[in-house]
C-alpha positions in Angstrom: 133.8 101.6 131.3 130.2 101.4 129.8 130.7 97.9 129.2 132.1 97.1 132.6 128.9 99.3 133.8 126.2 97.1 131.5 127.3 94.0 133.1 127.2 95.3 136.3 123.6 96.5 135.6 122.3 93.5 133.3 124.3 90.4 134.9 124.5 91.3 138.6 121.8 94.0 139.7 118.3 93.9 137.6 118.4 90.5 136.3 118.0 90.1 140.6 115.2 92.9 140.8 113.0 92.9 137.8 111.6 89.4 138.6 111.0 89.5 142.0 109.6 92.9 142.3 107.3 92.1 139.2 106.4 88.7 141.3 106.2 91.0 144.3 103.8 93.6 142.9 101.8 90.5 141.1 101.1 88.7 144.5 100.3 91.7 146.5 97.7 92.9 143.8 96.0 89.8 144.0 97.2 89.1 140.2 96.0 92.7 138.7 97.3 91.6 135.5 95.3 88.5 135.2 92.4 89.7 136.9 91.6 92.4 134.8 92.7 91.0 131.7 89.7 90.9 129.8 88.9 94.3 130.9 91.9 95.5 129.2 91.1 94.7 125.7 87.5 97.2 126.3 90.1 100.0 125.6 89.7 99.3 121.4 86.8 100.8 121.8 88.1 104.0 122.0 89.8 103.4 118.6 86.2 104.9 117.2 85.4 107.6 119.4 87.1 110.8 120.3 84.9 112.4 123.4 87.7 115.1 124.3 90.4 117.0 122.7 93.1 115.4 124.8 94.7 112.1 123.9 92.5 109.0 124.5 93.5 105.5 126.2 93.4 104.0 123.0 96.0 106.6 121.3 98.3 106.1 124.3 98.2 102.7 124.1 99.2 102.9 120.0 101.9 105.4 121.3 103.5 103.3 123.6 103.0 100.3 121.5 104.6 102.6 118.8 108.1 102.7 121.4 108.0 98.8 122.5 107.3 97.5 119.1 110.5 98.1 117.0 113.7 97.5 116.3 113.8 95.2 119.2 111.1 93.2 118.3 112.7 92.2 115.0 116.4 92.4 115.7 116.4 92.1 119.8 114.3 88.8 120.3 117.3 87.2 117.1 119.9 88.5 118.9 118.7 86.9 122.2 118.0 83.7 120.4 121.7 84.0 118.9 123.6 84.3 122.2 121.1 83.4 125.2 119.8 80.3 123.1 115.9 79.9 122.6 115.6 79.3 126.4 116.0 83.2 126.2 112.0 83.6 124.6 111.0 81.5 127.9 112.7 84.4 129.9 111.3 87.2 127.9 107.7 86.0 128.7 108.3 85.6 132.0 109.6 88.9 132.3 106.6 89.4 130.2 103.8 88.7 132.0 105.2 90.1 135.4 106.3 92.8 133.9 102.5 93.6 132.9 101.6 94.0 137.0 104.6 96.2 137.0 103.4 98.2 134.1 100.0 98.4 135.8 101.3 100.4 138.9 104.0 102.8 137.5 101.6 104.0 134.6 98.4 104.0 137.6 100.7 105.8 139.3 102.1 108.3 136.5 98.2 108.9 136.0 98.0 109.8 139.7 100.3 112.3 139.2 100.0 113.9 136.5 99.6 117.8 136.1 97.7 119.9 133.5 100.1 122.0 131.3 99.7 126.3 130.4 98.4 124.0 126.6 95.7 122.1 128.1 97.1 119.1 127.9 98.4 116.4 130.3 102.0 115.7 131.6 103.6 112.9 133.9 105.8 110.1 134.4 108.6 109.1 136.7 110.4 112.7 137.4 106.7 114.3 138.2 105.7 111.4 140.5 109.1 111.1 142.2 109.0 115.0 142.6 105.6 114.8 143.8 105.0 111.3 145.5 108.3 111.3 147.3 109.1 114.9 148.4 107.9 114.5 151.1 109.6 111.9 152.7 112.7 112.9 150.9 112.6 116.9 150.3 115.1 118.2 147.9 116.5 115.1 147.0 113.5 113.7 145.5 113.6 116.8 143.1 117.2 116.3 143.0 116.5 112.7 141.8 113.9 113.6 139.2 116.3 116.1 137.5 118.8 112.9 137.4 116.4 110.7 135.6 115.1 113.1 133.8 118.5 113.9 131.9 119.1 110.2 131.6 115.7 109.9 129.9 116.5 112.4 127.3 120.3 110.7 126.4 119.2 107.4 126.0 115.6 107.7 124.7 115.5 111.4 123.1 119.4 111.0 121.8 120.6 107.5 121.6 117.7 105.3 120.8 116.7 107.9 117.8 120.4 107.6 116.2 120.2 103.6 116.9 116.8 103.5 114.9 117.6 105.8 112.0 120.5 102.8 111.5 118.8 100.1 111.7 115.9 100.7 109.3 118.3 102.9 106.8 120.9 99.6 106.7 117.8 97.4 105.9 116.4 99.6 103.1 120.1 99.1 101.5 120.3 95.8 102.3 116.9 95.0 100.7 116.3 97.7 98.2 119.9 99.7 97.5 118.5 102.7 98.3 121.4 104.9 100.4 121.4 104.9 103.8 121.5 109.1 103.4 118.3 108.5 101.7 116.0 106.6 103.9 117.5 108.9 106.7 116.3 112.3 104.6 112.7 110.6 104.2 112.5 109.7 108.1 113.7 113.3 109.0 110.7 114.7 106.8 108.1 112.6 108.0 109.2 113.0 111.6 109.5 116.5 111.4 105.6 116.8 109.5 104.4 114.9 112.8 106.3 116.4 115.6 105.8 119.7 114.9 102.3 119.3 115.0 102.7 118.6 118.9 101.2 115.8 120.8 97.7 115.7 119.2 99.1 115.0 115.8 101.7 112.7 117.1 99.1 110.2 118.8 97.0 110.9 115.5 99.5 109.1 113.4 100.4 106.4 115.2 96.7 105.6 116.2 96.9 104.4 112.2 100.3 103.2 112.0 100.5 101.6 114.8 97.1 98.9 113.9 99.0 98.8 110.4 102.4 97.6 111.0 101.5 95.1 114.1 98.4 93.5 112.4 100.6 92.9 109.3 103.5 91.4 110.8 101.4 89.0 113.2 99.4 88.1 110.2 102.3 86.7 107.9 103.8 85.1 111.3 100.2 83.4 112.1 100.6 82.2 108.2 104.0 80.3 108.7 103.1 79.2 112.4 99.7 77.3 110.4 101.5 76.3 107.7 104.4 74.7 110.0 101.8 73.8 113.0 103.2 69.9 113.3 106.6 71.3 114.0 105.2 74.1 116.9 105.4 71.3 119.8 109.1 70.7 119.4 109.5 74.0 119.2 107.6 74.9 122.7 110.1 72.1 124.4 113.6 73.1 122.7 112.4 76.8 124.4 111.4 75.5 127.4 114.6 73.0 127.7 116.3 75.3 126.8 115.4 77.8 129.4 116.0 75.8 132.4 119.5 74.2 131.5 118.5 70.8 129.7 119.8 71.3 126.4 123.0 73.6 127.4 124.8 72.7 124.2 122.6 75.5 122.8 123.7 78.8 122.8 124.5 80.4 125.7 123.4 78.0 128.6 120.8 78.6 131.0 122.8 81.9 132.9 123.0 82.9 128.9 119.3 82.4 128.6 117.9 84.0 131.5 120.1 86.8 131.2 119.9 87.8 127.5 115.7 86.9 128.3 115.5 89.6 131.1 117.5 91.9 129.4 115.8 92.1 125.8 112.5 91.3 127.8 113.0 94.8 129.5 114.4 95.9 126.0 111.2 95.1 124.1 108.6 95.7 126.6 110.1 98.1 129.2 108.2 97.2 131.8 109.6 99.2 135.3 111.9 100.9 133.2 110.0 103.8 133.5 109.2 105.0 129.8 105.6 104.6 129.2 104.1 106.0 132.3 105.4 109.4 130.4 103.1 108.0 127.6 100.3 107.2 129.9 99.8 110.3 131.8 99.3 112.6 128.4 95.6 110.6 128.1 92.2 111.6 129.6 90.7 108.7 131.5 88.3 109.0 134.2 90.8 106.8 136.4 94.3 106.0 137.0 93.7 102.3 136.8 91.7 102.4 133.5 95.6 104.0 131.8 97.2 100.8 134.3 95.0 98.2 132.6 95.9 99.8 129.1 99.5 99.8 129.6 99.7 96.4 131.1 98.1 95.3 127.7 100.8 96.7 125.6 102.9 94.8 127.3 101.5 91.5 126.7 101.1 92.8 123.1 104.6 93.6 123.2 106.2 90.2 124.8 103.4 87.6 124.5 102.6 88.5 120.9 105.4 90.6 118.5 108.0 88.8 120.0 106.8 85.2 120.1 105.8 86.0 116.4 109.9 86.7 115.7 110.9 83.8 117.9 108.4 81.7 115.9 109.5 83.0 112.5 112.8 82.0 113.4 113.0 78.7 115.1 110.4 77.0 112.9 112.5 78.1 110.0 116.2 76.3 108.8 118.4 78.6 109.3 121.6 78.1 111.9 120.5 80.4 114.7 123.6 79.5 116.6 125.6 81.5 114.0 127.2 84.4 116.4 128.2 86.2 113.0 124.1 86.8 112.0 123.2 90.4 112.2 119.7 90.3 114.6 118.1 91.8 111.2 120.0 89.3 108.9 119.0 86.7 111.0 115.3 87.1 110.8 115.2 87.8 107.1 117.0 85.0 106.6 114.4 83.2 108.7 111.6 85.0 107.0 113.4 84.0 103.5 112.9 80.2 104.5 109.6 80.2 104.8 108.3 83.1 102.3 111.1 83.0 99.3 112.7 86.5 98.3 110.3 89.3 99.1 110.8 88.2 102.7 113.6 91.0 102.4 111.5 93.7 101.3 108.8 92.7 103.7 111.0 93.2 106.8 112.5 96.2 105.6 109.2 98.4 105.5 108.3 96.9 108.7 111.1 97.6 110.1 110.6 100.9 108.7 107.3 101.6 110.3 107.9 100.4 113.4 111.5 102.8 113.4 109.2 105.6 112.5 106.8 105.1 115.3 109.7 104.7 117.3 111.3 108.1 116.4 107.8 109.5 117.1 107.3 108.3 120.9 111.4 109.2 121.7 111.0 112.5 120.4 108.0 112.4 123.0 109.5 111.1 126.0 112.8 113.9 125.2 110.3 116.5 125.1 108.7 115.6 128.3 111.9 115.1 129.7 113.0 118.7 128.7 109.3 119.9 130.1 110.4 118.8 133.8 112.7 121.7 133.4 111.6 124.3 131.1 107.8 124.1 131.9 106.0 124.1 128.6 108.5 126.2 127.1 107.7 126.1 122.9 111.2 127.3 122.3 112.8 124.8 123.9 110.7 122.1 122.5 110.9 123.4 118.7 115.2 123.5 119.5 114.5 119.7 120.2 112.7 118.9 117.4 115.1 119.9 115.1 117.7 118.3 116.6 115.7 115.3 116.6 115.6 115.9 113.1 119.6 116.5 112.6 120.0 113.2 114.6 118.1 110.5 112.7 119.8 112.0 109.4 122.9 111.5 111.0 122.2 108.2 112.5 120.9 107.1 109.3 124.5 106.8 108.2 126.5 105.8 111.2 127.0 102.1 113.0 127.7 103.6 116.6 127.9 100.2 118.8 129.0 102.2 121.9 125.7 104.2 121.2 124.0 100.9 122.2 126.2 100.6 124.6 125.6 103.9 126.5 121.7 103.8 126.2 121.9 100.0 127.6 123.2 101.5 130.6 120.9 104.3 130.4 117.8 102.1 130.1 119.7 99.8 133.2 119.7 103.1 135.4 116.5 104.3 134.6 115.2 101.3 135.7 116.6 101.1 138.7 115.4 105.5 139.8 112.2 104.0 138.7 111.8 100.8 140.4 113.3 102.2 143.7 110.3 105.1 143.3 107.8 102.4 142.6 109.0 99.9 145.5 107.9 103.3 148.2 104.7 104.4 146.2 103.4 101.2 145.8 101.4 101.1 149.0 99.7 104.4 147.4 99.6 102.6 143.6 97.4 99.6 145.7 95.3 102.3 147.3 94.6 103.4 144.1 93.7 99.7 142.4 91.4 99.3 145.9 89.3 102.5 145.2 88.8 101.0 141.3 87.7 97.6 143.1 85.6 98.8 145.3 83.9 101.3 142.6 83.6 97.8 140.5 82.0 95.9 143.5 79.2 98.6 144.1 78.1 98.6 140.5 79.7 102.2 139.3 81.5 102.6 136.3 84.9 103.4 138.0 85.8 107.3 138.1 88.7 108.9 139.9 87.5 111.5 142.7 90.6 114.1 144.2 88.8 114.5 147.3 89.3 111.0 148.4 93.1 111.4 147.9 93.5 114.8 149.1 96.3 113.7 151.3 98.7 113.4 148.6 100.1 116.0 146.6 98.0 116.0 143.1 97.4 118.1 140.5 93.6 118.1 141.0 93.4 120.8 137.7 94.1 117.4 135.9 91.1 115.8 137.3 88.7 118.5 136.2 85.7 116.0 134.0 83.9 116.9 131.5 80.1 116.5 131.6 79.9 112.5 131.3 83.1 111.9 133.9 80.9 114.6 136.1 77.9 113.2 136.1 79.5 109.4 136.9 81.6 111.4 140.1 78.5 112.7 141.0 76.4 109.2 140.9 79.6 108.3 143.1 79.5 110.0 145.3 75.7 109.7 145.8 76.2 106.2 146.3 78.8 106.1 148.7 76.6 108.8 150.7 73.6 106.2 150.9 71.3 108.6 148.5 
């Protein structure tokens, strides 16, 4: 029945939405994601400088970075290779770079709508801004709705995704080191529990370092074999791009196979409109929705355009038989790896893999917790019940290969997607109202800042927009402005 429900969901529904309402939401924004593109890459400067107590843009991008970048990344992006063919990478940047316009508007929006917690810090995400944004129009059933996706965000994210990753990292410390799977699993239960129980601020403290440290490594020795193997990168480029639209079918899985294994570890990796980060995205203090937009819309690109094309790279400029159905997605790119490195090539991908599991554990914990806040507001006892669990599962997972697991969060991740997208398709006019306001702010001069009043229409949180003195004093010279002082 899950399987029958993942193909309904992969190879007949979103594979028909996720393109065209990315394209959509591209068009209509005038191309946000290209447009502000280099404006995106200011947020490292936040890296350096804490100016609040809350999470910054820069620790929120690290966190959701910390969730895209993973086991997909290394093990996804073979696995597409393996049965979609290379034409599969072409997909997975085109769902890529639309998927960065999409990102903009549901993390602008999550912003929009997020509410201040009894703890001082922020919450949002899907469930608060279909509650909020659509109650309206919808009354009870828009609560209705975010109770729904809120319990599917916990299954598959807070449940499934952490027993999936305690796997695949404790079956790659085996494979590389022979340490027991029991092992590695104990070790990530420890570390996760030292972080989570320190609450959000220590979460986004950790993988503010990780994060840099496990990405900047792994697209380092991938720039190393794509220099050292640069006269073989143009045939490369074509077998993808023939690949993608049809012309070399004898590969893999044709184009249909292509386009959709692409789309659907595209949305795997990145997961863009699936609805995920914009819980990430709310949590930070910015002094506008768009700024957190921008930000997110980056990780994606980091995400698509540069982890994954590293893997795809790693493994097509190598000699190894990426046709072989019977390669592991891990297997395959340490064998890959292998080719071009020699033997530690193992090792290597087994700590990365390891890091980028851990981060991973970190930001589903988070998006379990805020999935359990929708319903017991800020409740500590609920949370610290959660956090051992979490801790019981990745021990468990650590030892068991659950396929169906994958199988029931695939569908999860499938119907998220579409609660999320069918919240973003109606709030989109207020997600372009929102991008307008940052435009126009840019056009007079002002450093962009966020100001309640002028959305006072909607149903806010407007506690969540109280500024410190610097975002004060920018309102201020705001609002002076547009008042002809």
């Amino acid at each position: 029945m899950i399987a029958a429900l993942n193909d309904l969901l992969w190879s007949k529904i979103l594979i028909f939405v996720l393109i065209p309402l990315g394209l959509w939401f591209t068009v209509r924004s005038g191309f946000v994601q290209f447009r502000f593109f280099g404006r995106m890459f200011s947020i490292f400067g936040d890296a350096f400088q804490h100016e609040s107590d809350k999470p910054t843009s820069f620790q929120a991008l690290a966190l959701s970075i910390a969730g895209r970048v993973g086991a997909g990344n290394i093990a996804g992006v073979a696995v597409a290779i393996t049965l979609g063919g290379p034409g599969a990478v072409f997909w997975m940047w085109v769902v890529g770079l639309l998927g960065m316009a999409t990102s903009f508007f549901e993390c602008t929006i999550a912003q929009l709508y997020k509410q201040l917690e009894p703890d001082g810090n922020f919450r949002g995400g899907p469930a608060f801004y279909i509650r909020r944004g659509l109650g309206k129009r919808f009354g009870g059933a828009a609560g209705i709705m975010a109770g729904v996706y809120s319990i599917l965000l916990l299954v598959a994210f807070g449940i499934s995704f952490n027993i999936l990753q305690s796997y695949a990292a404790s079956a790659s410390i085996e494979g590389a080191f022979g340490v027991p799977p029991i092992a590695t699993g104990a070790v990530l239960a420890i570390l996760t529990g030292i972080v989570i129980f320190g609450g959000i601020g220590r979460i986004a403290s950790v993988v503010e370092i990780v994060v840099p440290v496990m990405a900047v490594s792994y697209i380092a020795l991938a720039l190393f074999i794509v220099i050292t193997r640069a006269a073989d990168l143009p045939g490369v480029f074509s077998l993808i791009v023939t690949s993608a639209f049809g012309l070399n079918e004898a590969i893999a899985g044709g184009i249909g196979g292509a386009i959709m294994l692409g789309v659907q570890r595209g949305l795997f990796s990145n997961e863009a409109g699936l609805g995920s980060a914009p819980n990430v995205a709310a949590v930070a203090y910015v002094p506008h929705p768009a700024n957190q937009g921008m930000v997110q819309a980056l990780s994606v690109f980091i995400d698509t355009a540069i982890i994954c094309t590293c893997t795809a790279s790693i493994i097509l400029l190598s000699g190894v038989d990426f046709m072989d159905e019977a390669a592991d997605g891990v297997i395959l790119t340490q064998a890959a790896l292998d080719d071009h490195v020699g033997a530690w090539a193992d090792d290597f991908i087994a700590v990365a893999l390891l890091l980028f599991v851990f981060s991973s554990i970190m930001y589903n914990y988070f998006l379990g917790e805020t999935a359990l806040d929708f319903f017991f507001n800020d409740d500590k006892r609920v949370f610290n019940i959660f956090k051992v669990v979490t801790l019981g599962l990745v021990l468990f997972g650590s030892t068991r290969d659950l396929a169906s697991a994958f199988g029931f969060a695939n569908a999860g991740m499938g119907l998220l997607a579409l609660f999320n997208l069918f919240a973003l398709v109606l709030l989109f006019p207020i997600g372009l109202r929102v991008m307008k306001d940052f435009d126009r702010q840019l056009k007079q001069g002002l450093d962009p800042v966020f100001d309640p009043k002028d959305f006072a229409d909607l149903e806010i949180d407007e506690k969540a927009w109280a500024y410190e003195d610097k975002e004060q004093a920018l309102l201020e010279k705001k609002r002076s402005v547009e008042a002809g002082l």
